[in-house]
C-alpha positions, 0 to 999 in steps of 0.5 A: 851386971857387973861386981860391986868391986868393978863399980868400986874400981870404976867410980875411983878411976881418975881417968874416966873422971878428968875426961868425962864429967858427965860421968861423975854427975850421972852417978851411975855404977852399972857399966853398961849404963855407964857407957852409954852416958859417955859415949851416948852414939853407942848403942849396946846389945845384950851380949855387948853389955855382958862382954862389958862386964867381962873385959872389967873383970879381965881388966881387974886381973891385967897388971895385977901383982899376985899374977904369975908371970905365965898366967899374965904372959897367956892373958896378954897374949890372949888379948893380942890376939883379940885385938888383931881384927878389931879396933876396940874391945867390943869390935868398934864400939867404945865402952868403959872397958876400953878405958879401965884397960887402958889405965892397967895397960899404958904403965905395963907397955911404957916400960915394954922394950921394942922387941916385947912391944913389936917382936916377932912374938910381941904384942903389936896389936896391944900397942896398936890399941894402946896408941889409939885409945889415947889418941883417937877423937872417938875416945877424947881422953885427957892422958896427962903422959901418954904412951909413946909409940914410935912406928920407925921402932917396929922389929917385926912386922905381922902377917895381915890377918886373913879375915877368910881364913879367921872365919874358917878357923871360927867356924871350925872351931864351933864346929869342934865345941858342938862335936864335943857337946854331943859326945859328951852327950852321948856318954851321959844318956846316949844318943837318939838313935842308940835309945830308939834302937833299946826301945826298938829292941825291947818292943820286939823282946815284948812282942809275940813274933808272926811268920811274916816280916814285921815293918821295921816302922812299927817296931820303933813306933812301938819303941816311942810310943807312936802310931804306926805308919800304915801308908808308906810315903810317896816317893818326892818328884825329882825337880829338874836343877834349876840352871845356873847363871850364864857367867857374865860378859865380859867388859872391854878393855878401858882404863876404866876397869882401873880403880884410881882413887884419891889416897891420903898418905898419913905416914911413911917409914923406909922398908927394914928389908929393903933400900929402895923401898918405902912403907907407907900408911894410907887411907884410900876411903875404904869402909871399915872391915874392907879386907886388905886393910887395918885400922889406924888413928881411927882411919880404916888403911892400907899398907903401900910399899913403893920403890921411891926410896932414895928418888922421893925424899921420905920428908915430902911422903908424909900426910900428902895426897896422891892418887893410887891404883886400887884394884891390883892383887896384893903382893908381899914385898920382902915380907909385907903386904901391899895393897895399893900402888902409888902413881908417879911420872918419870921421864920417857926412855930413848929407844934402847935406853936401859931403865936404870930406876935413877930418876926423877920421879914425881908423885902424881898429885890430885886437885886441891880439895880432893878427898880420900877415896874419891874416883879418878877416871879419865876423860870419855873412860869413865865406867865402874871399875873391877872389884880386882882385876885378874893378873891373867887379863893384863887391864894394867898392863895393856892401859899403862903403857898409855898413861903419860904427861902432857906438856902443861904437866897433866896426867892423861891417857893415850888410848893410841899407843895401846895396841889392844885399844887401836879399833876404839875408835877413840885417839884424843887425849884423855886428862886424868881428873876428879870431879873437882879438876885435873890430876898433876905432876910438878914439872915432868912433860912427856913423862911416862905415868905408872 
């Protein structure tokens, strides 16, 4: 439950008025109630509704002028890196503390420069959640003047965070509290062995001694107030190890294995490392927490880079669908993450024609209508494909070499210019296409597609 100064604080707040009147005229004080009446979707655990309370108090201390600037600059960075794997204050609950943050943030972060906002020991992940708070429907807040944020500003960008990693370093750090619990413990009234052994010890001091050897049971027995043990236990039966698994067959090679998906690029800047390259914001329908990806506008995302800089104009990048390979192991290029690969056709080279990267090139484009994260197979390959595919098999690099245009500009695959698919059986022509129709290219025939 909160303090009557928090409730003092949040019945004042003009932002949480202007957006909600429901807030108002439910005339609720407690936060988490209070939560509840906005955002009535929400459903809130005990401990959800304890951390409520706390972030209004963290939230009271944010921006305060009594503050010295070292114990803000520790709060602040303590909050970055609360943020960096969620979407709200909770994880992706909203609550009224995200919005009583907000309006203690959004005047500090105006007036941020870009290498305080997104330097390489600036708070990204603050302005992120900034930019989302005052934007995203989930919220549905009226900010008269918002925080501008402008993505081509950015200084430094971060590492992902290691979601395997970030739960190794939990638990390692539980593992240290619990150790530190137990010392503590033990200095104050010793530990369970050390005190059954005085028992033990006393018990022996008080008992008159006989020639034979007495069983080492009855003395701790006597130490704790037990009855002796007069039988010693049997020993278990060793059970034979149960088998482990056959591993898995392994699947033929089909293109199949691939995962083509309908993605929706939402914005793309040019890479700061890098002239030929693009980074690009897309939403591939992942769920949300999916590793690889982050959150943006209340989508769940992915980071591309592609070499298309300076053959695509950055223009015709934006809030465009494509179709993208999925599945490929992320590789870092010049510094960030790439998660996904974008599909585009150029023309075929002559034999002995050296590829000179000089284009054209155009974006393999899906049917109108298609959604994020919908499947793009071809034709008679359809099958489930790999959750990520295993550099060392080569899938990628055996199927590409069939993927191509045909002369009515369809994205297709020729199973007989793949070596390793010549005893398929199959030769026809596969379309590439989603359930709503084929997958396109402007003008290029007998392009190659990769």
């Amino acid at each position: 439950m909160a303090s009557s100064g928090l409730e003092q604080d949040l019945s004042k707040l003009s932002l949480l008025k202007d957006s909600y009147p429901q807030a108002v005229e439910s005339n609720e004080s407690d936060p988490a109630k209070l939560s509840s009446t906005i955002f009535p979707a929400a459903e809130y655990s005990p401990a959800e509704k304890t951390e409520i309370s706390s972030w209004l108090t963290t939230a009271s201390h944010i921006a305060s002028s009594s503050e010295d600037a070292a114990k803000s600059a520790e709060r602040l960075s303590s909050l970055n890196a609360h943020l960096a794997t969620r979407t709200t204050l909770l994880g992706s609950k909203p609550s009224v503390a995200d919005i009583a943050l907000y309006s203690r943030l959004a005047p500090m972060v105006k007036g941020w420069d870009d290498e305080t906002r997104t330097g390489e020991h600036g708070y990204h992940h603050i302005v992120r959640w900034v930019d989302f708070v005052q934007n995203a429907k989930l919220f549905g807040l009226k900010v008269e003047e918002k925080v501008d944020v402008h993505p081509d500003q950015v200084v430094f960008y971060p590492k992902p965070i290691d979601q395997k990693a970030e739960k190794e370093r939990k638990k390692k750090e539980k593992a240290a509290a619990a150790a530190a619990g137990a010392d503590t413990a033990a200095k104050a009234g010793g530990t369970v062995t050390s005190a059954a052994s005085e028992g033990a010890q006393k018990a022996e001091n008080a008992t008159p001694k006989t020639k034979g050897k007495k069983d080492v049971g009855e003395t701790i027995a006597a130490a704790v107030g037990a009855e002796a043990p007069t039988e010693k236990k049997a020993k278990k039966e060793k059970r034979p190890k149960p088998q482990k698994n056959a591993p898995a067959a392994e699947k033929p090679l089909s293109p199949s294995l691939i995962d083509l998906r309908v993605a929706h690029i939402i914005k793309a800047v040019k890479h700061p490392e890098a002239d030929s390259l693009y980074v690009s914001t897309v939403d591939c329908g992942d769920a949300a927490g999916t590793e690889h990806t982050s959150e943006y506008e209340g989508k769940t995302v992915r980071t591309v880079c592609s070499g298309l800089n300076g053959l695509i104009p950055l223009e015709e990048m934006q809030n465009r669908k494509i179709v993208a390979v999925c599945n490929l192991k992320p590789v870092k290029m010049r510094g960030i993450q790439s998660a996904a690969m974008v599909l585009a056709a150029s023309p075929r080279l002559a034999e002995g024609e050296e590829d000179k990267h000089a284009g054209p090139v155009e974006l393999v484009n899906p049917p109108e209508g298609a959604e994020a994260g919908e499947r793009v197979y071809f034709e008679g390959w359809e099958g489930e494909p790999e959750g990520m595919l295993n550099p060392k098999k080569k899938v990628w690099d055996y199927c590409q070499v069939g993927f191509l245009t045909t002369s009515e500009k369809v994205a297709a695959f020729n199973p007989g210019a793949v070596e390793q698919l010549k005893e398929s059986g199959k030769k026809d022509l596969a379309l590439l296409r989603t359930k709503g129709g084929v997958c396109t290219v402007p003008t290029l025939t007998g392009a190659i597609i990769r």
